[in-house]
N, C-alpha and C positions, 0 to 999 in steps of 0.2 A: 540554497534558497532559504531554509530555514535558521543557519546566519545572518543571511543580510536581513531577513527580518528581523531578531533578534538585536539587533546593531540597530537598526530605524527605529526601534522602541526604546532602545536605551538614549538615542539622539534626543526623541522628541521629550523622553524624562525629564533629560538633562536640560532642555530647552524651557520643558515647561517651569522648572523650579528657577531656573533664572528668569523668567519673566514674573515669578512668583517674586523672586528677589526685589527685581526692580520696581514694582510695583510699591512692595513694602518701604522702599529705600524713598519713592515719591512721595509717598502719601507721611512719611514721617519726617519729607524737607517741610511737607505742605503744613506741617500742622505747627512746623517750629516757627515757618513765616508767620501764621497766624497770631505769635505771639510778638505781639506789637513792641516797641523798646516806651518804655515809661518816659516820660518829657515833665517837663515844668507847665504846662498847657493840660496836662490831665487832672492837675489839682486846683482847688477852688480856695483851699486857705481857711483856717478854722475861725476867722472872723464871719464865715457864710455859713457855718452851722450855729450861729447866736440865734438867729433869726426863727429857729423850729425850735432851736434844744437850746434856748439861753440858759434854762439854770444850770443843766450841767457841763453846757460850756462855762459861767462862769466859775464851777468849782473847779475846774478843771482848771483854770488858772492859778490856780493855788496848788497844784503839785511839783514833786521835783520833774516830774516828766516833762513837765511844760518850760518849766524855767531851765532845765540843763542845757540850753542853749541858747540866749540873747544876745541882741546890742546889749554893749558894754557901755548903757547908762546908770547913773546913781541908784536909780529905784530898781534895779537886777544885779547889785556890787554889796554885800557883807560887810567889805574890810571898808577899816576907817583912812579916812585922808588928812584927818588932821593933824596940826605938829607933831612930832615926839610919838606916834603912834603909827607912821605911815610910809615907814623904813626899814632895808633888810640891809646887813652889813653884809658882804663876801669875805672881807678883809675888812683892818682898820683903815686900809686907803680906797675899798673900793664899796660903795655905797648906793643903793638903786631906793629912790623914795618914788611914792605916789602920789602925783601932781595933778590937781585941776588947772586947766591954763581955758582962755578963750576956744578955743577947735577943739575941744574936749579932754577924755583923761588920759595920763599918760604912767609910763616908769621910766623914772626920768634917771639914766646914770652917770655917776659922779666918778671922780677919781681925784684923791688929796680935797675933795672941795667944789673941784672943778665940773660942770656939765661937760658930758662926750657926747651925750648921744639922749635923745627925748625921744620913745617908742609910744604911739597912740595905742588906748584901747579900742580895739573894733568889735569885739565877740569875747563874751563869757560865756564859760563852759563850766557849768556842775550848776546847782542848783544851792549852793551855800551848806549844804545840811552836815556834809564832810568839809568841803572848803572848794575854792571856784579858781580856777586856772585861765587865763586869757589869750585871744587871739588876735594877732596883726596885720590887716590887709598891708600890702606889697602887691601895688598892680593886681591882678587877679592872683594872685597866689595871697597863700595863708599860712605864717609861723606864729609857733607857742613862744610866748614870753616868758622873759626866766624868774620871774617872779609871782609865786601865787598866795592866798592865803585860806589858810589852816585855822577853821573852826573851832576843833575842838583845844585849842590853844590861844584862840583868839589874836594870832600874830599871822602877820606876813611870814612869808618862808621861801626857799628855794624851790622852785618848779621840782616835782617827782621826775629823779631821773638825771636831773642836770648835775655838773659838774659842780663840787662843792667852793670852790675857792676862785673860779670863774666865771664871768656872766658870756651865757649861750644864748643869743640872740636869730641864730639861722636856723633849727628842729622846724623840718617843712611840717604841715597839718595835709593829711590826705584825705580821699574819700572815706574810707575804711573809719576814721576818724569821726569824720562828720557825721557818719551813719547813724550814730546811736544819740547825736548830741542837736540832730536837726531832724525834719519828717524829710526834707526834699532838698539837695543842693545838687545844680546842671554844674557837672564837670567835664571838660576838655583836657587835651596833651596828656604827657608821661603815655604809660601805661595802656592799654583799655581797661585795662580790669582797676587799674587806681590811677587815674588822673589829678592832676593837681594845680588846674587851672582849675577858676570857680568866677559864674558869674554871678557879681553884688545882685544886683536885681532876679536872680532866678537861684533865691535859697527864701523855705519856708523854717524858721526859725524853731527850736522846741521840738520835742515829742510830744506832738499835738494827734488830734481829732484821726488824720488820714494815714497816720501813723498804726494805727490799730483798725481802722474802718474799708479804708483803701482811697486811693485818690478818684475825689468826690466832685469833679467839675461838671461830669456828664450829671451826674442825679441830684443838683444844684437845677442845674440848667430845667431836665427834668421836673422836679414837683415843685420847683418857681413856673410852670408853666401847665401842668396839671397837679390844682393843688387840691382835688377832689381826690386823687389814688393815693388812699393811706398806706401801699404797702411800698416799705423803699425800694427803690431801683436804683441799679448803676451804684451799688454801696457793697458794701459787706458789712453783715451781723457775724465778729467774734462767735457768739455764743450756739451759732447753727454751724459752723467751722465742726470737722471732728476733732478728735482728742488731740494728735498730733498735730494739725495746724493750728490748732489753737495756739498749742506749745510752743509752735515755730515761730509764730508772732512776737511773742517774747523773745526764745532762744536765741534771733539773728543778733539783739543785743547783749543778752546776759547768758549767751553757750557758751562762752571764753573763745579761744585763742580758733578761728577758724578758718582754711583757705579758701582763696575765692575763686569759683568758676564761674561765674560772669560777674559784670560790673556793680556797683556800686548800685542800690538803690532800685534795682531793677524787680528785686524780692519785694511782694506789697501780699498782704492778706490772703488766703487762699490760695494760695501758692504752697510747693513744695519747698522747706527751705534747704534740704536733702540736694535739692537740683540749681540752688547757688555755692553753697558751699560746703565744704567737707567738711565735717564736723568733729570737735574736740575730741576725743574718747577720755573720758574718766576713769582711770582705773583704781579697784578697791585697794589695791597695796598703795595709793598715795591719799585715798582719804583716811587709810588706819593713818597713816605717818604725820598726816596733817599738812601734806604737800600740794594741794589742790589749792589754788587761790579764791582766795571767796570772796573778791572783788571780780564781776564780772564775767564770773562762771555759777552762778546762782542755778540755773537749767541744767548742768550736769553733776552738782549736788543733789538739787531736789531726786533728781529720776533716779540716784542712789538708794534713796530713801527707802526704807520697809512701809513709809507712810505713803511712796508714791505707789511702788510696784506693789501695792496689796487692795488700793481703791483706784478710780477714775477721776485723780484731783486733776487739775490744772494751775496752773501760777492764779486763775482768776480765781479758785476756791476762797485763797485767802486775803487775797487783794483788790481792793475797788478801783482802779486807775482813772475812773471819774474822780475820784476825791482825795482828799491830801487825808490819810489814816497814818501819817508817821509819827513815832512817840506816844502812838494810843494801843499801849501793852494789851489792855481788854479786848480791845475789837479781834487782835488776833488770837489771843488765848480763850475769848467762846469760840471760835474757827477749832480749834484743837477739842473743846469740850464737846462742840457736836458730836464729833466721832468717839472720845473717849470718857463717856461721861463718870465725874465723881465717885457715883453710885456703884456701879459695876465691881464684878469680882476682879476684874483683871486689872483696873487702875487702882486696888492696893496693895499696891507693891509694899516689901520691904522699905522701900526709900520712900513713896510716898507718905507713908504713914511718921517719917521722922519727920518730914518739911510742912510746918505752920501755914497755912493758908498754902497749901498747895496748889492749887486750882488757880492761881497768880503767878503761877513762877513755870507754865508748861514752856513758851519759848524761852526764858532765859537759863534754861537749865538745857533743854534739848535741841536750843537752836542758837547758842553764846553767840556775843559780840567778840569776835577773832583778829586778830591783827593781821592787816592787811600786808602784802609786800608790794606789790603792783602804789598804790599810795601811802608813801614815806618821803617825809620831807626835814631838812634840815632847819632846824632851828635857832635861833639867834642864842647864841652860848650853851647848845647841848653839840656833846661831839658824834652823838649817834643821832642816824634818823629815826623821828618819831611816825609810827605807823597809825595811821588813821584805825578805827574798830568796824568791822563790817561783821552783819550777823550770817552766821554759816547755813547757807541752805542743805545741809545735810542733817535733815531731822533724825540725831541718836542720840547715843548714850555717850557720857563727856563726866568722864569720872572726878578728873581734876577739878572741875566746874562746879559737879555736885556737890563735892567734901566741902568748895566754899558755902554753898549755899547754906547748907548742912550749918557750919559752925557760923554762919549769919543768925541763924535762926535762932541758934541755942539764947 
Protein backbone atom coordinates (compact mmCIF):
# COMPACT_ATOMS: atom_id res chain seq x y z
CA UNK A 1 0.00 0.00 0.00
CA UNK A 2 2.61 2.33 1.08
CA UNK A 3 4.22 1.71 -2.58
CA UNK A 4 1.52 2.28 -4.61
CA UNK A 5 1.24 5.41 -2.75
CA UNK A 6 4.47 6.34 -3.25
CA UNK A 7 4.40 5.60 -7.05
CA UNK A 8 0.82 7.88 -7.24
CA UNK A 9 2.96 10.83 -5.78
CA UNK A 10 5.88 10.42 -7.96
CA UNK A 11 3.13 10.03 -11.10
CA UNK A 12 1.33 13.11 -10.18
CA UNK A 13 5.03 15.03 -9.73
CA UNK A 14 6.03 13.92 -12.81
CA UNK A 15 2.62 15.22 -14.22
CA UNK A 16 2.53 18.10 -12.65
CA UNK A 17 6.01 19.45 -13.98
CA UNK A 18 5.01 18.48 -17.41
CA UNK A 19 2.17 20.53 -17.31
CA UNK A 20 4.36 23.15 -15.76
CA UNK A 21 6.46 22.56 -18.98
CA UNK A 22 3.68 23.05 -21.31
CA UNK A 23 2.52 25.87 -20.02
CA UNK A 24 5.89 27.62 -20.05
CA UNK A 25 6.34 26.20 -23.70
CA UNK A 26 2.69 28.36 -24.55
CA UNK A 27 3.07 31.15 -23.05
CA UNK A 28 6.70 31.63 -24.81
CA UNK A 29 5.02 30.62 -28.39
CA UNK A 30 2.49 33.31 -27.31
CA UNK A 31 4.67 35.91 -26.64
CA UNK A 32 6.95 35.25 -29.92
CA UNK A 33 3.47 35.56 -31.90
CA UNK A 34 3.21 38.73 -30.33
CA UNK A 35 5.99 39.93 -31.91
CA UNK A 36 4.66 41.16 -35.17
CA UNK A 37 7.10 40.90 -38.45
CA UNK A 38 8.13 44.68 -39.47
CA UNK A 39 6.38 45.67 -43.10
CA UNK A 40 6.83 48.70 -45.19
CA UNK A 41 3.28 49.77 -43.84
CA UNK A 42 4.83 50.33 -40.24
CA UNK A 43 6.93 53.36 -41.53
CA UNK A 44 5.83 56.75 -42.24
CA UNK A 45 9.04 58.01 -44.16
CA UNK A 46 11.25 61.01 -42.72
CA UNK A 47 9.56 63.44 -45.07
CA UNK A 48 6.49 63.12 -41.97
CA UNK A 49 8.88 64.12 -39.34
CA UNK A 50 9.61 67.67 -41.25
CA UNK A 51 6.38 68.76 -40.21
CA UNK A 52 7.13 68.68 -35.87
CA UNK A 53 11.08 68.56 -36.09
CA UNK A 54 11.88 70.43 -39.44
CA UNK A 55 15.17 71.76 -38.37
CA UNK A 56 16.52 68.70 -37.41
CA UNK A 57 15.26 67.02 -39.97
CA UNK A 58 16.81 69.31 -42.14
CA UNK A 59 20.15 68.98 -40.71
CA UNK A 60 19.92 65.67 -40.83
CA UNK A 61 20.05 65.84 -44.54
CA UNK A 62 23.18 66.89 -44.47
CA UNK A 63 24.76 63.75 -42.95
CA UNK A 64 26.57 60.81 -44.27
CA UNK A 65 23.79 58.61 -42.53
CA UNK A 66 21.29 60.19 -44.63
CA UNK A 67 23.04 60.24 -47.88
CA UNK A 68 24.63 56.50 -47.70
CA UNK A 69 21.99 55.46 -49.61
CA UNK A 70 20.16 57.32 -52.75
CA UNK A 71 18.95 57.45 -56.17
CA UNK A 72 21.62 57.64 -58.19
CA UNK A 73 20.90 61.33 -59.35
CA UNK A 74 23.67 64.15 -59.99
CA UNK A 75 22.91 66.14 -56.79
CA UNK A 76 23.78 62.54 -54.53
CA UNK A 77 27.02 61.46 -57.19
CA UNK A 78 30.88 63.08 -56.10
CA UNK A 79 32.47 61.76 -59.19
CA UNK A 80 32.66 63.90 -62.30
CA UNK A 81 31.22 63.05 -65.76
CA UNK A 82 32.96 65.01 -67.80
CA UNK A 83 35.46 64.21 -70.72
CA UNK A 84 38.95 63.07 -69.85
CA UNK A 85 37.84 62.67 -66.13
CA UNK A 86 35.11 60.25 -66.27
CA UNK A 87 36.93 56.83 -66.96
CA UNK A 88 38.55 53.69 -65.55
CA UNK A 89 40.94 51.69 -67.89
CA UNK A 90 40.79 47.57 -66.89
CA UNK A 91 43.20 47.21 -69.57
CA UNK A 92 44.37 49.25 -72.59
CA UNK A 93 41.58 47.55 -74.56
CA UNK A 94 38.95 47.55 -71.99
CA UNK A 95 37.55 50.81 -70.67
CA UNK A 96 34.19 51.47 -68.64
CA UNK A 97 33.49 55.64 -68.74
CA UNK A 98 30.55 57.42 -67.02
CA UNK A 99 27.84 58.62 -69.25
CA UNK A 100 24.83 60.90 -68.94
CA UNK A 101 22.41 59.68 -71.73
CA UNK A 102 18.44 60.70 -71.93
CA UNK A 103 17.17 57.61 -69.25
CA UNK A 104 19.76 58.69 -66.91
CA UNK A 105 23.40 57.72 -65.87
CA UNK A 106 25.14 54.97 -66.86
CA UNK A 107 28.97 53.00 -66.87
CA UNK A 108 29.01 52.53 -70.15
CA UNK A 109 31.64 49.55 -71.23
CA UNK A 110 33.97 49.69 -74.19
CA UNK A 111 36.21 47.36 -75.57
CA UNK A 112 39.04 48.46 -78.46
CA UNK A 113 36.55 51.47 -78.66
CA UNK A 114 33.65 49.83 -79.03
CA UNK A 115 30.32 49.98 -76.45
CA UNK A 116 29.20 46.17 -75.11
CA UNK A 117 27.23 46.92 -72.76
CA UNK A 118 25.57 50.52 -70.95
CA UNK A 119 24.63 49.64 -67.08
CA UNK A 120 22.15 52.37 -65.53
CA UNK A 121 22.68 53.96 -62.26
CA UNK A 122 19.97 53.08 -59.88
CA UNK A 123 21.26 53.45 -56.27
CA UNK A 124 24.36 55.18 -54.66
CA UNK A 125 25.85 53.69 -51.76
CA UNK A 126 28.27 55.74 -49.41
CA UNK A 127 27.91 59.07 -48.72
CA UNK A 128 30.97 60.52 -50.79
CA UNK A 129 33.12 61.23 -47.67
CA UNK A 130 35.36 58.01 -48.53
CA UNK A 131 33.96 57.45 -51.96
CA UNK A 132 30.38 55.96 -53.28
CA UNK A 133 29.81 52.60 -55.09
CA UNK A 134 26.57 52.01 -57.17
CA UNK A 135 23.73 49.84 -57.65
CA UNK A 136 21.64 48.19 -60.58
CA UNK A 137 18.09 47.37 -60.76
CA UNK A 138 17.70 44.03 -62.68
CA UNK A 139 13.86 43.25 -62.50
CA UNK A 140 13.55 43.32 -58.71
CA UNK A 141 16.93 42.29 -58.00
CA UNK A 142 19.96 44.51 -57.20
CA UNK A 143 23.85 44.20 -58.49
CA UNK A 144 27.08 46.29 -57.49
CA UNK A 145 28.54 47.93 -60.48
CA UNK A 146 32.18 47.46 -61.11
CA UNK A 147 33.03 50.83 -61.01
CA UNK A 148 33.23 53.18 -58.17
CA UNK A 149 34.87 56.35 -57.02
CA UNK A 150 37.56 57.15 -54.49
CA UNK A 151 37.44 60.40 -52.83
CA UNK A 152 40.32 60.72 -51.43
CA UNK A 153 42.04 60.35 -54.81
CA UNK A 154 39.58 62.14 -56.54
CA UNK A 155 39.33 59.24 -59.34
CA UNK A 156 37.23 56.65 -60.56
CA UNK A 157 38.38 53.10 -59.60
CA UNK A 158 37.67 49.60 -59.52
CA UNK A 159 34.75 48.48 -57.23
CA UNK A 160 36.54 47.06 -53.61
CA UNK A 161 36.74 43.51 -54.10
CA UNK A 162 36.33 43.13 -57.84
CA UNK A 163 38.73 41.51 -60.12
CA UNK A 164 41.49 43.62 -61.21
CA UNK A 165 41.86 43.18 -64.97
CA UNK A 166 38.00 42.29 -65.58
CA UNK A 167 34.87 43.99 -65.46
CA UNK A 168 32.29 42.10 -62.92
CA UNK A 169 28.93 43.05 -63.62
CA UNK A 170 26.67 40.08 -61.72
CA UNK A 171 28.05 40.74 -57.45
CA UNK A 172 24.09 40.16 -56.37
CA UNK A 173 23.40 43.16 -53.38
CA UNK A 174 21.57 41.42 -50.55
CA UNK A 175 19.45 42.28 -47.52
CA UNK A 176 22.32 42.15 -45.17
CA UNK A 177 23.73 44.82 -47.53
CA UNK A 178 20.96 47.11 -47.65
CA UNK A 179 20.66 47.15 -44.02
CA UNK A 180 23.07 49.50 -43.11
CA UNK A 181 22.88 51.67 -46.44
CA UNK A 182 18.77 52.05 -46.25
CA UNK A 183 16.18 52.41 -43.00
CA UNK A 184 13.63 49.94 -44.84
CA UNK A 185 13.81 47.60 -47.97
CA UNK A 186 10.59 44.77 -48.38
CA UNK A 187 12.49 41.75 -49.52
CA UNK A 188 11.27 38.55 -51.07
CA UNK A 189 13.03 34.81 -52.39
CA UNK A 190 16.37 33.35 -51.75
CA UNK A 191 16.88 32.83 -48.21
CA UNK A 192 14.47 33.85 -45.33
CA UNK A 193 17.13 35.22 -43.45
CA UNK A 194 18.59 37.17 -46.98
CA UNK A 195 16.34 37.57 -49.65
CA UNK A 196 17.26 39.11 -52.73
CA UNK A 197 14.25 40.12 -54.37
CA UNK A 198 13.33 43.90 -53.48
CA UNK A 199 10.42 45.82 -54.04
CA UNK A 200 11.37 49.48 -56.04
CA UNK A 201 8.33 51.05 -54.38
CA UNK A 202 8.71 49.54 -50.62
CA UNK A 203 12.52 50.82 -49.95
CA UNK A 204 12.89 53.99 -47.67
CA UNK A 205 16.20 55.39 -48.86
CA UNK A 206 19.14 56.51 -46.34
CA UNK A 207 19.79 56.10 -42.62
CA UNK A 208 17.10 58.25 -41.81
CA UNK A 209 14.90 59.37 -38.85
CA UNK A 210 13.19 55.56 -38.19
CA UNK A 211 16.48 54.20 -38.41
CA UNK A 212 17.30 55.15 -34.88
CA UNK A 213 13.65 56.33 -33.66
CA UNK A 214 11.76 53.09 -34.87
CA UNK A 215 9.06 52.87 -37.60
CA UNK A 216 6.95 55.88 -37.09
CA UNK A 217 3.59 55.36 -39.03
CA UNK A 218 1.52 54.62 -35.90
CA UNK A 219 2.60 57.87 -34.01
CA UNK A 220 2.45 60.02 -37.26
CA UNK A 221 -0.94 58.89 -37.49
CA UNK A 222 -1.14 59.45 -33.79
CA UNK A 223 -0.26 63.16 -32.82
CA UNK A 224 -1.55 64.29 -36.52
CA UNK A 225 -4.67 63.42 -34.82
CA UNK A 226 -4.19 64.42 -31.08
CA UNK A 227 -1.94 67.26 -31.40
CA UNK A 228 -2.74 68.54 -27.86
CA UNK A 229 -0.52 65.13 -26.24
CA UNK A 230 3.01 66.56 -26.15
CA UNK A 231 4.32 63.30 -25.03
CA UNK A 232 5.48 60.94 -28.03
CA UNK A 233 3.81 57.80 -28.74
CA UNK A 234 4.23 54.87 -30.80
CA UNK A 235 8.17 56.24 -31.18
CA UNK A 236 11.26 55.49 -29.47
CA UNK A 237 13.56 58.08 -27.54
CA UNK A 238 17.36 56.48 -28.18
CA UNK A 239 18.20 58.44 -25.13
CA UNK A 240 15.60 56.64 -22.49
CA UNK A 241 16.93 53.16 -24.33
CA UNK A 242 19.48 51.50 -21.63
CA UNK A 243 23.04 51.45 -22.20
CA UNK A 244 23.03 48.32 -24.29
CA UNK A 245 20.20 49.13 -26.61
CA UNK A 246 21.35 52.26 -27.16
CA UNK A 247 24.58 50.39 -28.36
CA UNK A 248 22.73 48.05 -30.26
CA UNK A 249 21.13 50.70 -32.47
CA UNK A 250 24.34 51.38 -33.79
CA UNK A 251 26.08 48.04 -33.34
CA UNK A 252 23.45 46.19 -36.03
CA UNK A 253 25.61 48.47 -38.50
CA UNK A 254 28.93 49.26 -37.26
CA UNK A 255 29.44 45.58 -34.92
CA UNK A 256 31.43 44.07 -38.03
CA UNK A 257 31.12 40.75 -39.42
CA UNK A 258 27.73 39.21 -37.79
CA UNK A 259 25.34 36.06 -38.30
CA UNK A 260 21.87 36.40 -38.66
CA UNK A 261 19.04 34.71 -36.73
CA UNK A 262 16.29 36.29 -38.16
CA UNK A 263 15.74 38.39 -41.36
CA UNK A 264 16.79 41.39 -42.34
CA UNK A 265 15.29 44.52 -40.91
CA UNK A 266 13.21 42.89 -38.44
CA UNK A 267 15.76 44.51 -35.44
CA UNK A 268 14.31 48.34 -35.02
CA UNK A 269 15.11 50.25 -31.66
CA UNK A 270 14.45 48.70 -28.43
CA UNK A 271 14.97 45.66 -29.32
CA UNK A 272 17.62 43.15 -28.37
CA UNK A 273 20.19 43.04 -31.09
CA UNK A 274 21.63 39.95 -29.07
CA UNK A 275 18.23 38.14 -30.28
CA UNK A 276 18.96 38.97 -34.27
CA UNK A 277 22.23 38.20 -34.57
CA UNK A 278 25.36 36.74 -33.08
CA UNK A 279 27.67 38.85 -32.61
CA UNK A 280 31.33 39.62 -33.84
CA UNK A 281 33.69 38.96 -30.78
CA UNK A 282 36.73 41.15 -30.75
CA UNK A 283 39.48 39.74 -29.46
CA UNK A 284 42.47 41.57 -27.62
CA UNK A 285 45.35 39.62 -29.48
CA UNK A 286 43.99 41.01 -32.81
CA UNK A 287 43.52 44.65 -31.67
CA UNK A 288 47.44 44.41 -30.24
CA UNK A 289 48.19 43.02 -33.95
CA UNK A 290 46.24 45.59 -35.57
CA UNK A 291 44.06 42.79 -37.19
CA UNK A 292 40.57 44.11 -36.37
CA UNK A 293 39.22 46.05 -39.24
CA UNK A 294 38.13 49.54 -38.53
CA UNK A 295 35.80 49.72 -41.27
CA UNK A 296 32.70 48.67 -39.94
CA UNK A 297 33.53 47.30 -36.65
CA UNK A 298 33.70 50.63 -34.90
CA UNK A 299 31.21 48.97 -31.77
CA UNK A 300 33.62 46.21 -31.08
CA UNK A 301 36.64 48.61 -31.02
CA UNK A 302 35.06 51.13 -28.95
CA UNK A 303 33.81 48.50 -26.15
CA UNK A 304 37.62 47.64 -26.17
CA UNK A 305 38.27 50.72 -25.03
CA UNK A 306 39.56 51.55 -21.21
CA UNK A 307 37.59 54.73 -22.13
CA UNK A 308 34.40 52.46 -22.68
CA UNK A 309 34.68 49.78 -19.91
CA UNK A 310 35.62 52.49 -17.25
CA UNK A 311 32.46 55.01 -17.95
CA UNK A 312 28.73 54.69 -19.14
CA UNK A 313 29.72 56.28 -22.87
CA UNK A 314 27.71 55.31 -25.61
CA UNK A 315 28.47 56.00 -29.59
CA UNK A 316 25.83 59.04 -28.83
CA UNK A 317 28.51 60.59 -26.15
CA UNK A 318 30.48 61.60 -28.87
CA UNK A 319 28.36 61.82 -31.77
CA UNK A 320 25.25 63.93 -32.77
CA UNK A 321 23.55 61.95 -35.77
CA UNK A 322 21.09 64.87 -36.07
CA UNK A 323 24.04 66.68 -37.68
CA UNK A 324 26.83 66.52 -40.03
CA UNK A 325 30.10 66.92 -37.22
CA UNK A 326 32.51 65.30 -39.73
CA UNK A 327 35.99 67.07 -40.11
CA UNK A 328 35.05 69.21 -37.08
CA UNK A 329 38.34 67.77 -34.94
CA UNK A 330 37.10 70.25 -32.03
CA UNK A 331 33.54 69.16 -31.46
CA UNK A 332 35.17 65.73 -30.74
CA UNK A 333 38.27 66.61 -28.88
CA UNK A 334 36.17 68.87 -26.16
CA UNK A 335 34.10 65.25 -25.91
CA UNK A 336 37.51 63.75 -24.87
CA UNK A 337 38.33 66.97 -22.63
CA UNK A 338 35.13 66.63 -20.64
CA UNK A 339 36.49 63.56 -19.21
CA UNK A 340 40.13 64.34 -19.11
CA UNK A 341 40.53 67.81 -18.58
CA UNK A 342 44.06 69.64 -19.37
CA UNK A 343 44.44 70.74 -15.87
CA UNK A 344 44.44 67.39 -14.00
CA UNK A 345 47.47 65.50 -12.62
CA UNK A 346 46.85 62.57 -14.74
CA UNK A 347 46.69 64.13 -18.21
CA UNK A 348 50.39 65.22 -17.81
CA UNK A 349 51.90 62.63 -18.94
CA UNK A 350 55.34 62.26 -20.14
CA UNK A 351 54.08 62.55 -23.82
CA UNK A 352 51.79 65.15 -23.26
CA UNK A 353 54.00 67.57 -21.94
CA UNK A 354 56.24 67.14 -25.34
CA UNK A 355 53.21 67.63 -27.79
CA UNK A 356 52.40 71.59 -28.50
CA UNK A 357 48.85 72.41 -28.25
CA UNK A 358 48.03 69.10 -27.07
CA UNK A 359 44.63 69.54 -26.20
CA UNK A 360 44.21 69.45 -30.32
CA UNK A 361 45.70 66.36 -31.10
CA UNK A 362 43.45 63.82 -28.36
CA UNK A 363 41.80 61.73 -31.32
CA UNK A 364 44.51 61.98 -33.78
CA UNK A 365 47.03 60.61 -31.55
CA UNK A 366 44.60 58.12 -29.57
CA UNK A 367 42.14 57.42 -32.19
CA UNK A 368 44.46 57.54 -35.83
CA UNK A 369 43.14 57.53 -39.18
CA UNK A 370 44.16 53.52 -40.24
CA UNK A 371 43.99 51.87 -43.37
CA UNK A 372 41.34 50.27 -44.24
CA UNK A 373 41.27 46.64 -45.83
CA UNK A 374 37.55 45.87 -46.21
CA UNK A 375 37.86 49.40 -48.70
CA UNK A 376 40.90 49.25 -51.25
CA UNK A 377 40.61 49.99 -54.65
CA UNK A 378 42.52 49.99 -57.65
CA UNK A 379 43.72 52.70 -59.24
CA UNK A 380 44.43 53.92 -62.67
CA UNK A 381 48.30 53.20 -62.96
CA UNK A 382 49.05 52.14 -59.20
CA UNK A 383 49.76 48.38 -59.08
CA UNK A 384 48.73 48.12 -55.41
CA UNK A 385 45.34 48.77 -53.90
CA UNK A 386 44.87 52.03 -52.39
CA UNK A 387 43.18 51.77 -48.78
CA UNK A 388 40.78 54.28 -47.97
CA UNK A 389 41.78 55.81 -43.95
CA UNK A 390 39.13 55.22 -41.41
CA UNK A 391 39.63 56.40 -37.75
CA UNK A 392 40.09 53.29 -35.30
CA UNK A 393 37.60 53.17 -32.69
CA UNK A 394 39.88 51.69 -30.36
CA UNK A 395 40.60 54.69 -28.06
CA UNK A 396 44.69 53.85 -27.02
CA UNK A 397 48.00 54.13 -27.11
CA UNK A 398 49.54 53.94 -30.90
CA UNK A 399 53.23 54.60 -30.36
CA UNK A 400 54.17 54.70 -34.06
CA UNK A 401 51.44 57.47 -34.31
CA UNK A 402 52.76 59.45 -31.51
CA UNK A 403 56.62 59.56 -32.44
CA UNK A 404 54.94 61.17 -35.79
CA UNK A 405 53.23 63.51 -33.88
CA UNK A 406 56.08 64.10 -31.77
CA UNK A 407 58.60 64.99 -34.48
CA UNK A 408 55.53 67.15 -36.35
CA UNK A 409 55.73 69.33 -33.49
CA UNK A 410 59.26 69.76 -32.98
Amino acid sequence: MILKQKNKSSVLVILGLAASVFILVQCMDKGREAEEPVSFAAYAGAEKCASCHKEVYEKHLQTAHYLTGQPATENFITGRFSENSNGYYYTPDILVKMQKRDSGLYQVIYYRGEEKMAIRKDIVIGSGVMGQSFLNWRNDRLFQMPVTYFTAAAQWSNSPGFPAERVMTDRPITSRCLECHVTYAEGSGGDTLEPINFAKDKMIYGVSCEKCHGPAAKHVAFQTSNPEVKTAKYVVNPAKLNRQQQLDVCAVCHGGKMQKLKPSFQFTPGKNLADYFRMDQVQDVSLAGGEVEVHGNQYGLLRKSKCFTASKMTCSSCHNTHENERGKTEVYVSKCMSCHPAGSATFKTATHVQVKAVETECINCHMPALESRAIAVHLQGEEKPRAALVRSHFIGTYPDVTKKILNNKK
